[in-house]
N, C-alpha and C positions, 0 to 999 in steps of 0.2 A: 577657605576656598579649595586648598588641595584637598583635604578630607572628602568633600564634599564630589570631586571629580574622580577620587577612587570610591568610595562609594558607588558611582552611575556605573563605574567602568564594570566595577564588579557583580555589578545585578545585570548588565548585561552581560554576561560571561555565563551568568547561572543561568538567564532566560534562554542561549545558546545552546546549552547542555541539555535542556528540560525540554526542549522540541529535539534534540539529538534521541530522547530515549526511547525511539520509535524505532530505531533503526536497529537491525540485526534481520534473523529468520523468526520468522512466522507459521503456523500449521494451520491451517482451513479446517472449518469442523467436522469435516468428513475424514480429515487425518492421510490425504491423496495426495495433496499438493502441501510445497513449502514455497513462501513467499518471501523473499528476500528485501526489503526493504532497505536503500540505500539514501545518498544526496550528492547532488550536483548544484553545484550555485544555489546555494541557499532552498533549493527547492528536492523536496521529497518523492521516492519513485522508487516502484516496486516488481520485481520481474519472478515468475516463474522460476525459481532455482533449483526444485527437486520433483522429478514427478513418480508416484508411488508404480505405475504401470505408465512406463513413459514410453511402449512399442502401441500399436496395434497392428496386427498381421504379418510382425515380423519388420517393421519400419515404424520409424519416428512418428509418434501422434503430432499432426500438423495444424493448423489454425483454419480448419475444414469450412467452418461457418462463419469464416468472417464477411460480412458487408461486398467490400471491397475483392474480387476474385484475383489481382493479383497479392493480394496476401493470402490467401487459400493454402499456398505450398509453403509456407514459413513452418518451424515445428513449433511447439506447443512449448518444448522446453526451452528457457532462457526468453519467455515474450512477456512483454514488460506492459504488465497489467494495472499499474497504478502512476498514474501522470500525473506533475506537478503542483504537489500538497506544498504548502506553505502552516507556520505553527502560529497560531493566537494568543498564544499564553496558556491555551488548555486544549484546545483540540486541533484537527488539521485539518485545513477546509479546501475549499474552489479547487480541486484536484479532481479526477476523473479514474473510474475504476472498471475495467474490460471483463467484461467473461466471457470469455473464448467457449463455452458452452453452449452460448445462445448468437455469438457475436453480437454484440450488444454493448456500447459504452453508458456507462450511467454517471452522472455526478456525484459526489463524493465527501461524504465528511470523517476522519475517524479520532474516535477518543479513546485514551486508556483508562485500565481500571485494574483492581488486585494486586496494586502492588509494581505495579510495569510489566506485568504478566500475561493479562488479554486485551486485545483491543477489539474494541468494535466499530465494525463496518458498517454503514449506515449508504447506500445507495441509490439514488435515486431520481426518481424525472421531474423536471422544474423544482420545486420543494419537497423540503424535505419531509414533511409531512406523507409522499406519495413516494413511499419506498420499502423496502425490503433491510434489515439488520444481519445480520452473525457477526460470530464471537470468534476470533483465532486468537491461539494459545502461542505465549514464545518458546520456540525452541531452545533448548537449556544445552 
């Protein structure tokens, strides 16, 4: 019976670590932003950490186009663009992904591939089928 309860113990330790491997920085395929990829209570969340041209006009590029008008004057750097992912055993789902580009939130699923090297972004409305992909590379 002991065997048997460090066994559980310990495949849950490894299935911990295996949704942990998500976390670090991340680069967007345009190689402009880095996405910083953190966790809080068990759940997964990604914020603007680096922007390649993070002025325009001499001031903080702000969250110009969001929905909501008093978020308008927030800046762009440190706005945390990926809400609460949780990990399946293989990819990380029911989380929500912002682009401050379009202000626009969309649902969310991402998996890795290459190694823990890229992961893809999979965005989308109602299903997943009716969405939009790219590929960010981790920062080394």
């Amino acid at each position: 019976m002991t065997v048997i309860m460090l066994l559980c113990v310990a495949s849950l330790s490894v299935f911990a670590q295996k949704g942990d491997d998500i976390l670090g920085k991340w680069l967007n395929p345009s190689g402009e932003d880095q996405i910083w990829i953190y966790k809080v209570s068990g759940k997964y969340f990604g914020k603007l950490g680096w922007i390649k041209v993070p002025n325009e006009d001499g001031h903080p590029k702000m969250d110009k186009n969001n929905p909501d008008p008093a978020l308008r004057t927030r800046p762009d750097l440190n706005l945390e663009l990926l809400k609460d992912f949780t990990f399946d055993g293989k990819s990380w789902e029911d989380g929500t992904i912002y682009d401050p580009k379009s202000g626009k939130t969309y649902s969310c699923k991402m998996t890795m591939t290459d190694n823990n090297n890229t992961l893809k972004i999979r965005g989308y409305i109602g299903i997943s089928l009716f969405g939009r992909t790219e590929v960010w590379t981790r920062v080394k």
